[in-house]
Structure formats: structure tokens, C-alpha cells
ZAMARGU-4260 file (C-alpha; in steps of 0.2 Angstrom, whole numbers, plus 5000, padded with zeros to 4 digits):
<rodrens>
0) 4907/5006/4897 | 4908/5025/4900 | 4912/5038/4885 | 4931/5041/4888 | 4930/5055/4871
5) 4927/5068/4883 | 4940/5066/4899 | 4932/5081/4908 | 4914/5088/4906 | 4907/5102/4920
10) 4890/5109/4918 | 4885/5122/4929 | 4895/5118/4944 | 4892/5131/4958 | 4903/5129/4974
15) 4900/5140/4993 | 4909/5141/5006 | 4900/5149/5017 | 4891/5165/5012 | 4905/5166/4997
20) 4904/5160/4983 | 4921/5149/4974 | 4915/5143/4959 | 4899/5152/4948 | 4889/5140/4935
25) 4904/5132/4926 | 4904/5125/4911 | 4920/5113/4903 | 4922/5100/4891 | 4942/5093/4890
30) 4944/5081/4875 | 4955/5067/4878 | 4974/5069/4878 | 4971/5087/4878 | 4978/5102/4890
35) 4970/5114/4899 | 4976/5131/4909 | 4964/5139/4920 | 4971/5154/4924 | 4967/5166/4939
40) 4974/5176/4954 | 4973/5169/4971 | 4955/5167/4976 | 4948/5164/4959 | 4941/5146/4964
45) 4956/5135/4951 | 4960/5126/4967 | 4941/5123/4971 | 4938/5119/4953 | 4953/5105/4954
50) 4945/5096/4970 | 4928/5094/4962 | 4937/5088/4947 | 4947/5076/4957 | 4931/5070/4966
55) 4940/5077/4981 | 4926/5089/4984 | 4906/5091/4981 | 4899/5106/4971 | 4884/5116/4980
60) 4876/5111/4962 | 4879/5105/4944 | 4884/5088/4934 | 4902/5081/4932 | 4911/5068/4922
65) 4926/5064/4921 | 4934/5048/4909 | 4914/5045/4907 | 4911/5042/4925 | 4898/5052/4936
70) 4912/5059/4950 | 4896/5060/4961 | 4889/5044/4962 | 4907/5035/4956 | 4919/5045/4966
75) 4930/5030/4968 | 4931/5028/4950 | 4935/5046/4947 | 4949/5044/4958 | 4956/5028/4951
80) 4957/5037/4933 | 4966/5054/4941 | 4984/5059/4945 | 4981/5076/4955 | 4998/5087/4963
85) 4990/5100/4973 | 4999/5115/4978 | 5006/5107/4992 | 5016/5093/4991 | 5017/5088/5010
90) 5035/5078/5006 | 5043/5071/5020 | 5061/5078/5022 | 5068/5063/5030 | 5063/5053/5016
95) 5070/5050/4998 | 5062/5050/4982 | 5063/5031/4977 | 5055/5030/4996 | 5040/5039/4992
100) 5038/5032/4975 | 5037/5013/4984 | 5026/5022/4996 | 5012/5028/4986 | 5010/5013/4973
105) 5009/5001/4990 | 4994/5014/4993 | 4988/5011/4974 | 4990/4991/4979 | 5005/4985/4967
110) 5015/4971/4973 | 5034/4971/4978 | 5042/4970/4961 | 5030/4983/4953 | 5032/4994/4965
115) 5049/4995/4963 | 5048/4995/4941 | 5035/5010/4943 | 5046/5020/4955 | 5062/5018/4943
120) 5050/5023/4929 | 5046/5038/4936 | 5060/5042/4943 | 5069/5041/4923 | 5054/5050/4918
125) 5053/5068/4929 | 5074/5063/4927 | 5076/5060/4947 | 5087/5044/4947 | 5105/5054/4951
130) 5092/5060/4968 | 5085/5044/4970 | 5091/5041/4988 | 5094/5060/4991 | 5085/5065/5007
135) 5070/5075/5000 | 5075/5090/5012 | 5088/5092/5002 | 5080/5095/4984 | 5076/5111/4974
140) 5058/5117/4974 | 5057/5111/4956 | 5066/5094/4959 | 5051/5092/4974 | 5037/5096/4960
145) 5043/5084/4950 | 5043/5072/4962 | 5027/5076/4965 | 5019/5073/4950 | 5030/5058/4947
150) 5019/5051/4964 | 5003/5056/4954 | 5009/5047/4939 | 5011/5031/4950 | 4998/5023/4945
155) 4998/5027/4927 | 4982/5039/4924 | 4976/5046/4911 | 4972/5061/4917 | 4984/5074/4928
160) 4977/5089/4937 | 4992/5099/4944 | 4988/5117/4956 | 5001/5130/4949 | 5016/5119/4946
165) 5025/5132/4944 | 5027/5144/4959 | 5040/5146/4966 | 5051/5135/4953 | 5067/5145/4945
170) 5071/5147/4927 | 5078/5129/4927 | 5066/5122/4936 | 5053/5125/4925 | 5060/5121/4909
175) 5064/5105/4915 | 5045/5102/4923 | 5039/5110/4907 | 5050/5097/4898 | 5041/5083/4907
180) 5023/5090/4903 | 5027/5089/4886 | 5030/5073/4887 | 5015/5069/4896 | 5004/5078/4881
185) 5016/5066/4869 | 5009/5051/4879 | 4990/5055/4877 | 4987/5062/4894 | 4976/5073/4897
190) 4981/5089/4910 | 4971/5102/4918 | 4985/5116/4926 | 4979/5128/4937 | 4990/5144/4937
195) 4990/5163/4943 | 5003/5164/4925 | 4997/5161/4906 | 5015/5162/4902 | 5020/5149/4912
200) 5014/5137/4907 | 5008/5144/4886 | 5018/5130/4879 | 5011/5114/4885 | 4992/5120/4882
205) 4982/5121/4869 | 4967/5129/4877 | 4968/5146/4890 | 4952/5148/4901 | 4952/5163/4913
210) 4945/5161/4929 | 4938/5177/4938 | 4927/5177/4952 | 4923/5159/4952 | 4918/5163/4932
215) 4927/5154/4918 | 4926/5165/4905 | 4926/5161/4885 | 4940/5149/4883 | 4955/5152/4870
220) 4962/5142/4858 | 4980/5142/4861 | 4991/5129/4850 | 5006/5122/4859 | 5022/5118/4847
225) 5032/5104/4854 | 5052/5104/4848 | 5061/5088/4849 | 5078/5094/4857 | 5097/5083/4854
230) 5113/5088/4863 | 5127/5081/4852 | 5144/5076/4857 | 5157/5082/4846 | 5153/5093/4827
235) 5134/5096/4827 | 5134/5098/4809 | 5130/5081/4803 | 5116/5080/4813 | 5110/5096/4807
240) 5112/5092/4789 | 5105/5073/4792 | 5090/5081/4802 | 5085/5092/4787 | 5086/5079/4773
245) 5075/5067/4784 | 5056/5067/4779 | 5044/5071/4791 | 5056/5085/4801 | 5057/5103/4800
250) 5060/5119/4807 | 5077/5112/4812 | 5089/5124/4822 | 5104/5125/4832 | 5114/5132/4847
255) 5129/5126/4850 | 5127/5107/4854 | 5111/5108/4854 | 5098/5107/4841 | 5077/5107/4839
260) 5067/5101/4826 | 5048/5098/4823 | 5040/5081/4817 | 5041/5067/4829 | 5024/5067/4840
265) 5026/5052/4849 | 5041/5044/4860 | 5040/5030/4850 | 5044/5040/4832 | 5055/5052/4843
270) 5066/5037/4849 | 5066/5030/4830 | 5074/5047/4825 | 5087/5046/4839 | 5093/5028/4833
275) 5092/5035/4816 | 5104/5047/4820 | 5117/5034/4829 | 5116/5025/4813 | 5121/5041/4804
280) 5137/5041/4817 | 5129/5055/4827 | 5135/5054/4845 | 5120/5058/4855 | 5120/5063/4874
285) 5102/5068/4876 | 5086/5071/4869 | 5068/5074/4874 | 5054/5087/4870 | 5053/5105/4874
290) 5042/5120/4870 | 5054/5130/4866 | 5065/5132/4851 | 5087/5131/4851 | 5091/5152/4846
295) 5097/5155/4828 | 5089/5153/4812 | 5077/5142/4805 | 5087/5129/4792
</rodrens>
């Protein structure tokens, strides 16, 4: 059985096209339910370095592995452990979501009723089910690239490579596709993000490695915080005060009905906190994960 410690390994991948060279000697070892940001400008070879990875494409030279498996002799098997959202979705218009979701895991060869319990659980997941029979033409860009990687997560991989999520996505749009990122690190999977903006997407990663000129420069650590956020019907205030005598949670802060707090780092222990809470009388409307903390001060 192949070593799965390392998800991704790269060593001295060179990719031409022609007289021009895309990707330049790369070296890059991605540990398992870790995420990655390659960052770069249009033309710095991320989308090229997604393909290889993906088993989508050959490189000129160089050895890669990925979940163990040689993607050049085991391409098939590369492909089986990958979830990949290019740039371009390619979504029919005149389709729906819960339409494409059936689609793609007929492709991935689950039967009738599982097709249908893996499109409802994607659907709850990248939080689609109000569009579920919404014609596609009529979503937002970032209700469309959630769909998208709700199709990649089909199949249940554990491994996602997605080609700048983020363009063209407005302010809402990407905290809500950043909220189900995050939920994907808290799930053990293991994401490789291409994007022109380290901003974009600083709080899901924990590792930032530029890409200039098909050269992948010395990678920086970069540790991403992950809040639990709870939107509270009625006086936040007991959940506040419970949340800070709770072991385990900290950094609790509030705006208005909403509150964050560190601790839980699974959604198992995050949904034992939220049943906690009901216990304690809080009336909960919501809760999931975020990067990004409720204004006001730390209690």
C-alpha cells in the first residue's frame, strides 16, 4: 500500500510548451490534511502545476506522487484520490445544481440512491439546498464556484486542487467559499489553491509558495486561525458568558448576534459544543467555521 504521509511530492518537475518554458525544476512536498497557496500572476505556470498534479497533464521531466501513487505510471489512481475545480467551471445554465451533482457521481459510478445521499450532502455542505432546483444561469459567480467544488467533492477525496477560487467572487462570495474551505481543512483534506492574491485566500493556508516564472520560490509558513462562528436568536449574552467558562474555548468575541471563539478543531467537537449550548438554553440559528474573527474585544 502506497505512503499516504505525504499527499503531494514534486521533484524537479519541468513543463514546455513549446519553446516556453511553464514550470522550471519544482520541488513540493504537502503533508497530509494540509493547505497550500501557490501564488503567482497570470502566466506563472499555477494552472500548469494543478494539471500535472491532478494527473491531467505530463511534465517535460521530473517524479510525482501523489496519496503515495506514481501519477505517471498510475494516473487512474491519481485521479480516483483528487477533487480538482479548474478555473472554468463549464456549468450548464439550463441545468440545476441537484442535476449536476447526480450527474457527476453517475460518472464516479454510485448507484441511484447514493447518488442522490452525495448530492444532498454537498449541497448542505457548500450551503446550496435553497438553490437546489435553481437553474444554474441564474446563480452568482460565488454560488457557481461552490457548486463547483461541491462536484469535485463527489466522490469524497482527500485531496482538492482548486485554480483561483476566488476571481471574480464578491465580498460575500468569498467569505462564504472561504467558510467551506475551512471546513474542508477541519475534515482532514488536503488543498492546493492556485491564486494571483495571497490575501485571498491567507486564512485557510498554512504554507504560501510564490510562483514566478515557472519557479517556486522558498515557501513560507503561514498558520491559519480557524474561529467557530454562532448566530444567536434572542440575548447573546449567555452564550457569551457559557462559552467563556467552557474548557477548551477561547478568544471568544461578539458582534451583535454573532459570536466566534477558538477551540473546537473537528465538526464532530464543534457540533458537541453547539448541543452544549442548547442545553444551556441558547437558541442557536447557525454555526460553522470562519477565518475571520466577530469585531470587538477579546473576553
Amino acid at each position: 500500500m502506497p505512503d499516504t504521509e505525504v499527499a503531494i511530492d514534486l521533484r524537479g518537475v519541468t513543463v514546455r510548451q513549446g519553446r516556453q518554458l511553464l514550470l522550471d525544476s519544482v520541488d513540493l512536498a504537502l503533508g497530509t490534511g494540509h493547505a497550500c497557496a501557490v501564488v503567482g500572476s497570470n502566466g506563472s505556470g499555477k494552472t500548469a502545476l494543478l494539471r500535472v498534479v491532478a494527473a491531467l497533464r505530463r511534465p517535460t521531466a521530473g517524479q510525482v506522487r501523489v496519496g503515495g501513487w506514481d501519477a505517471l505510471s498510475h494516473p487512474d489512481q491519481v485521479r480516483r484520490l483528487i477533487g480538482y475545480v479548474p478555473d472554468e467551471t463549464g456549468l450548464a445554465d439550463r441545468l440545476t445544481p441537484l442535476e449536476h451533482l447526480r450527474m457527476v457521481a453517475a460518472q464516479h459510478g454510485l448507484g441511484r440512491a447514493d447518488r442522490r445521499a452525495a448530492a444532498e450532502s454537498m449541497l448542505e455542505l457548500v450551503d446550496l439546498v435553497d438553490y437546489s432546483r435553481a437553474y444554474v444561469g441564474t446563480l452568482s459567480r460565488g454560488q457557481r464556484r461552490r457548486l463547483a467544488l461541491a462536484m469535485a467533492l463527489v466522490h469524497d477525496p482527500p485531496i482538492i486542487l482548486l485554480d483561483e477560487p476566488m476571481v471574480g467572487v464578491d465580498e460575500v462570495g468569498r467569505g462564504e467559499l472561504q467558510s467551506v474551505l475551512l471546513e474542508l481543512r477541519s475534515m482532514e483534506k488536503t488543498l492546493l489553491i492556485a491564486s494571483q492574491s495571497q490575501a485571498d485566500i491567507a486564512d485557510v493556508c498554512d504554507v504560501v509558495a510564490p510562483l514566478v516564472d515557472g519557479h517556486l520560490q522558498n515557501r513560507v509558513a503561514h498558520q491559519a486561525i480557524v474561529f467557530t462562528w454562532i448566530e444567536v436568536v434572542g440575548d447573546p449574552e449567555p452564550a457569551r458568558r457559557a462559552l467563556r467558562e467552557r474548557p477548551g474555548i477561547d478568544d471568544v468575541r461578539q458582534d451583535g448576534c454573532f459570536l466566534t471563539f477558538r477551540g473546537p478543531e473537528t465538526p464532530e467537537e464543534r457540533a458537541r459544543v453547539a448541543e452544549w449550548l442548547i442545553a444551556q438554553d441558547v437558541h442557536l440559528s447557525g454555526f460553522g467555521v470562519t477565518g475571520i474573527p466577530a469585531g470587538g474585544e477579546h473576553t
